[in-house]
Structures are given as C-alpha cells and as structure tokens.
N, C-alpha and C positions, 0 to 999 in steps of 0.2 A: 600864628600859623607856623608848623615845622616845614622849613623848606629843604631842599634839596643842599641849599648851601650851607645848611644849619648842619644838617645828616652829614654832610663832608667834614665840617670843623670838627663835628666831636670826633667821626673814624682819625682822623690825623692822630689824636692821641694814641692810636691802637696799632699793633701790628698783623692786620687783618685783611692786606689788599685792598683793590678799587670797589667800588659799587657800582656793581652791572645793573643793577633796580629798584626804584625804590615807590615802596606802594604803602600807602595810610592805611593805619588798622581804622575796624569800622563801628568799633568798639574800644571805651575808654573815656570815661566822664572828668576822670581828675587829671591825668596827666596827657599828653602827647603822644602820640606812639606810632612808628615807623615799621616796616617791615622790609630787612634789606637785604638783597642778594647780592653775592661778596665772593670775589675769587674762592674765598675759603669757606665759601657756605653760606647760610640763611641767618641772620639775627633781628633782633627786636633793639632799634633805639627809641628809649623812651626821654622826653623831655618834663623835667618834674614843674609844677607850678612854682611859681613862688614862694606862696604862702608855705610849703613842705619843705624847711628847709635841713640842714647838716643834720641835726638831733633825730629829725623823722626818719631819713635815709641811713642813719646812721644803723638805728633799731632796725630797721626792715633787713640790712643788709646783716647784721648780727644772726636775724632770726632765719635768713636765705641759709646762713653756714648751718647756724644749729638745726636746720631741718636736714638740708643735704649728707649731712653726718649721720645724721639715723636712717640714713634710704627713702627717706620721704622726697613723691616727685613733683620737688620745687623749681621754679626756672632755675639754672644755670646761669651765675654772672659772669663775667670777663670784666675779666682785670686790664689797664690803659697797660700802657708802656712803663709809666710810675711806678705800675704795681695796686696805685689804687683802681675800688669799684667803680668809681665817678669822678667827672670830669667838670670840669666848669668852663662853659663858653657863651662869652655875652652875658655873663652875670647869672644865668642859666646851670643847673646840674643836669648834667646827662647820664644814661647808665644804658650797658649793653649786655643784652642776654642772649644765649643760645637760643636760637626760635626751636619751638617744640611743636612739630606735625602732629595733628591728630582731628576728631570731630567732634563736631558740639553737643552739648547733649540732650540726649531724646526722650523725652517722658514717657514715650511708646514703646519704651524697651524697658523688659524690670531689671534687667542685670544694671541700667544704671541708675534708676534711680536707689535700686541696694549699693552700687559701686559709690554713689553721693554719701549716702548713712557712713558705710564704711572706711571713708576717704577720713570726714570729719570727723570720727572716732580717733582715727589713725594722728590727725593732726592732733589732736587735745593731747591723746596721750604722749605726744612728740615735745609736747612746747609742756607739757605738765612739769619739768627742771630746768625751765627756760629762766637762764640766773639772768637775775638784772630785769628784771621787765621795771618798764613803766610806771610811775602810780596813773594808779586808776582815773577815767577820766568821770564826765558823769554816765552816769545807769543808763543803758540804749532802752529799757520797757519797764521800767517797774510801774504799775497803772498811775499810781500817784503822777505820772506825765500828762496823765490823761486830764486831769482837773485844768494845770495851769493853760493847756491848749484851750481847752472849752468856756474857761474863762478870760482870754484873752477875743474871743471869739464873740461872746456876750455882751462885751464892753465896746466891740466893734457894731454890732448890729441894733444902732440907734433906732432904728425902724422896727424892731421886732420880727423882721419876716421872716428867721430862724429861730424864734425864742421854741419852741414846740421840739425839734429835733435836738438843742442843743442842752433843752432842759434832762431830754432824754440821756444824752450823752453825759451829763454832770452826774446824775444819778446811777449811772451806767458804773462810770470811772469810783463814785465811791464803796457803789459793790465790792468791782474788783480790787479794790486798795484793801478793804477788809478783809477779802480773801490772801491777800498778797501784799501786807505791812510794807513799809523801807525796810525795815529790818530784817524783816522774811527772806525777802527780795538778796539783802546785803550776804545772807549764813549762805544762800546756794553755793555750789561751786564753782569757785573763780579762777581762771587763766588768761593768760593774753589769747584772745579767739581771732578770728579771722578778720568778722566784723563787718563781711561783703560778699556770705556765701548766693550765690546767685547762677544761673545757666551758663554766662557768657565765660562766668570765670574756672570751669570745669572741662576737660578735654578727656578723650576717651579714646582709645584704637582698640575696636570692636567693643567689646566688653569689659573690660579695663581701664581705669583712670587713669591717664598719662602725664595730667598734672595737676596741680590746683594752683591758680593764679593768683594775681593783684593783689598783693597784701600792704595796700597804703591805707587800710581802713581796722590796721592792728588796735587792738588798747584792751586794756580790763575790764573784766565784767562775767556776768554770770555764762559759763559754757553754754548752757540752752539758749542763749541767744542766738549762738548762729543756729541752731538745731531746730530754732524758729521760724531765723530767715529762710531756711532750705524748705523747712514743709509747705513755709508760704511760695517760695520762690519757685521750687523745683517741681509740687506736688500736686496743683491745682485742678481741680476736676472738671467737669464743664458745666459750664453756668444753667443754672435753672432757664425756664421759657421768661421772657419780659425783660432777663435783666439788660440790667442800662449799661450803655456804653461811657457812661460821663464817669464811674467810679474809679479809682485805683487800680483794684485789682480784677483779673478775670475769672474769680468764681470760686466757690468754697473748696476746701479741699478732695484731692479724690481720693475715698475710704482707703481704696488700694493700692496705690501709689505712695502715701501716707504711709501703711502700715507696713509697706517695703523697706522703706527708710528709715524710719526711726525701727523695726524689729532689729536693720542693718547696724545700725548706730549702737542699739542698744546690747547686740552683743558682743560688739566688740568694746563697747566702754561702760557698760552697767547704768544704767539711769538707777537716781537716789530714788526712795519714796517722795522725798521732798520734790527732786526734782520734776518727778511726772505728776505730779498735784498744782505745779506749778507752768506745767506746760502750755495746758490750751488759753490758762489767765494771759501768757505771753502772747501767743498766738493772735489773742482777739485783741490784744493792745497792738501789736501788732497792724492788726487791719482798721483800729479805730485809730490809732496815729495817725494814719496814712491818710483817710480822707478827711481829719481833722487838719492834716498840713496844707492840702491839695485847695481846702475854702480858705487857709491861711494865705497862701501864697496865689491865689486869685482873688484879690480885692476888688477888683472891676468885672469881678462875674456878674452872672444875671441871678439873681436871688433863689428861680427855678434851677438852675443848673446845682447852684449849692446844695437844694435840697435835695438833690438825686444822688448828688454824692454823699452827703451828710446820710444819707435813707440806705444809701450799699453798707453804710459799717455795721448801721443797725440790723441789715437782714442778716450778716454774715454772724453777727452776735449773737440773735435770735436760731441761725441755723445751728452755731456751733453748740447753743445750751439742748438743741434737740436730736438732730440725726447724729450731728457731726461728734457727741458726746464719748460715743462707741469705737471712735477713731481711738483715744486715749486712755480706753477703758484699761 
C-alpha cells in the first residue's frame, strides 16, 4: 500500500514544496498511484510494481519525450533534483507527473467517441519513427490464441460438462485462424501501440482529448489492436434482452458509436484493405479470449456459470457474423 510516508520520501527528491493532500487514484491495476496537492500544484505519484523494472520505465519514459515533442497530450514528467525521471525509494521506482484536469469519457457524446478514433490515429502516427522500440513481444490476437486457450480448457474439464461449448469454441478458433494465418496476422502494420486503450485512460475537457494515459502496456504488434481494444472498450451498445450478467463484456458493439470511431481513426490514419478484413476477425478474438480467460482463471466455478460465459463469446460471434457484419462493411 502507498502510504503517506512513502509519498513524502519520493517528494524529498524534488523541489516541489510540502503536500498539503494526498488522495488514492481510484483507478490503476499495475502500478500505485497518488494524487498530490503540493505548494506548487497538483501531481501524480505513481509507484511502479516490481516486476516493471529500469528497462520498462526506461521505454515508456523515452516514448513520454518522443511523444511530448510532437504535441501529443502525454502526461508531463518531472524530473527529481538529479535531473532524473525516477527515483528509487525502498527498493521501489517512483515517478512524478503533472496531474492533468479534465473528465472521463462518455459514450453519450459522439464528439468523443470521434475524439477516441482520432487520439489513436494521432498516437500511431506519432510513435510510427519511434527509433529503438522494442522487439516485439507475443501477438495480443491473432486467433491461433484461441486453439491453445480452448485446449488447455478441454484437458481441464475431465467431467465433460463443457465439452459442447468448448468444441464450439475449437472450431470457431480454426475458422478464424484460416481467415487470419500467423503470417497474415505478422504482414499487418506494426508499431509499438498503446496496448491499454480503454475509458479510464482517456480524458477530455468538453470536446477535446486532453490526454491519453498509462502507457505501461507499450510493446509490438499489429496497430489494430489497440483499434480493437477501443471499439471493444469504448463502443459497446446495449445488451440484447436475457443477456447475462456472468460474461465479460457488456454487449455487442454499438453500429453507431463504432462507426464514429473507427470513420475517426480512419481518416486520420487510412486503414489498409488488409487491415479492415482483418478487423472484426480481431475483434471476435477479442471477446472469445476474454471469456475463454474469465473460465481459465475460475477453476472453482460452478460448471453453470462457465457455461454462461463460455455461451456470451458464442452469441457475440454469432451476432458479429450477422447484424454486427455492416459495422465493418
């Protein structure tokens, strides 16, 4: 837990006054993160996990300059008294950002879910001469993901009580692999992406994106993958009548909402032919990863529950090859 005395050790390294308050963001799954009111203003101290160590921070802070260079609105670091971004206290790295006021974003408004498409455009083409990235790490969707889950899954259910949905799912995933080889998958267009596009980490004053956040989820791979995460994350329509509450996600996409954001995306960055043939295949990998993971990482579920989630990937696959088709047309 980040405490208060933890928040004082790292400021000592800064010359940045006392802290008059210090309040827990309420959001933030990997790292730590403070929000502190300070003689000299508002910032963000974030405590990095362990596991993330010099190499990780090193990139993200590389890519924080290389974005801020091209007017892209990335947090703002502050630099210690050293001169370095980051501090180490307790065997711990700390790093401090300008806090950026602004408000979450709203699916109810189309200026943002175009401000979303846009944003993500704007960042590809930012990092598209980003020297030095990375190698790649593995592929976040190419279906071929889909076999190894479903068969790790099969080998678990000695009893049978999913063989029916998960045969489904096998067969599902070789479809999609035939439509979308490794190698297919490999030729799309590759950048270091985001890798965490999502609601929480998008801010907006009125109409306007005022930043795009959290970039500890950087790495290689094909661009439409975050262009995936957003239609999944940011786009979602409202769920048919019945549906369940035990699945992943809350509902297929909405036509409208969809076609604001990737139109957004797509004029400011041009989608390949490849790449929109290869969209909705990610898309539905996408929503059958997710509740393939969800029966993964509940092994002491109730057999009924699994297969409610195991049943949402299949309707969403089922809807995407009918209504949802016209979204991507």
């Amino acid at each position: 837990m980040l405490t208060s005395s933890d928040i004082a050790r790292a400021l000592a390294h800064y010359d940045l006054g006392a802290p008059r308050s210090v309040r827990a963001a309420s959001h933030g799954a990997v790292n730590e993160t403070a929000f502190v009111e300070l003689d000299s203003g508002r910032v963000v101290v974030r405590r990095n996990q362990r596991r993330l160590g010099r190499a990780s921070l090193a990139l993200r802070h590389r890519l924080l300059a290389h974005l801020r260079a091209r007017g892209f609105p990335a947090p703002r670091l502050l630099a210690a008294r050293s001169g370095e971004t980051a501090v180490e206290v307790g065997g711990r790295l700390f790093e401090l950002f300008v806090f950026v006021d602004g408000d979450d974003f709203n699916p109810e408004r189309p200026a943002h879910l175009a401000g979303a498409g846009a944003i993500l455009a704007r960042y590809h083409r930012a990092v598209a001469d980003f020297p030095d990235p990375p190698p790649p790490d593995a592929p976040r969707y190419p279906p071929s993901t889909l076999n190894r889950l479903s068969e790790r899954l099969i080998e678990r259910d000695v009893m049978g009580e999913l063989s029916e949905p998960l045969r489904w799912y096998d067969l599902r995933a070789a479809a999609l692999s035939a439509v979308l080889p490794d190698p297919a998958y490999a030729a799309l267009p590759q950048l270091l992406i985001h890798g965490d596009i999502h609601r929480d980490n998008l801010l907006f004053r009125g109409d306007a994106v005022a930043a795009l956040l959290d970039f500890d989820q950087v790495t290689c791979d094909a661009r439409i993958v975050d262009l995936a995460d957003a239609l999944v994350g940011l786009a979602p329509g409202d769920p048919p009548q019945g549906w369940s509450p035990w699945g992943v996600y809350d509902g297929p996409l909405g036509a409208d909402r969809a076609a604001l954001l990737l139109d957004a995306y797509d004029a400011a960055a041009g989608l390949s032919s490849a790449e929109r043939a290869a969209l909705p295949v990610l898309v539905e990998t996408v929503w059958l990863q997710g509740n393939l993971r969800r029966v993964l990482l509940t092994p002491e579920g109730d057999p009924n529950y699994h297969l409610e989630v195991l049943e949402q990937g299949r309707w969403l696959s089922q809807w995407l090859a009918g209504p949802g088709r016209a979204i991507f047309s």
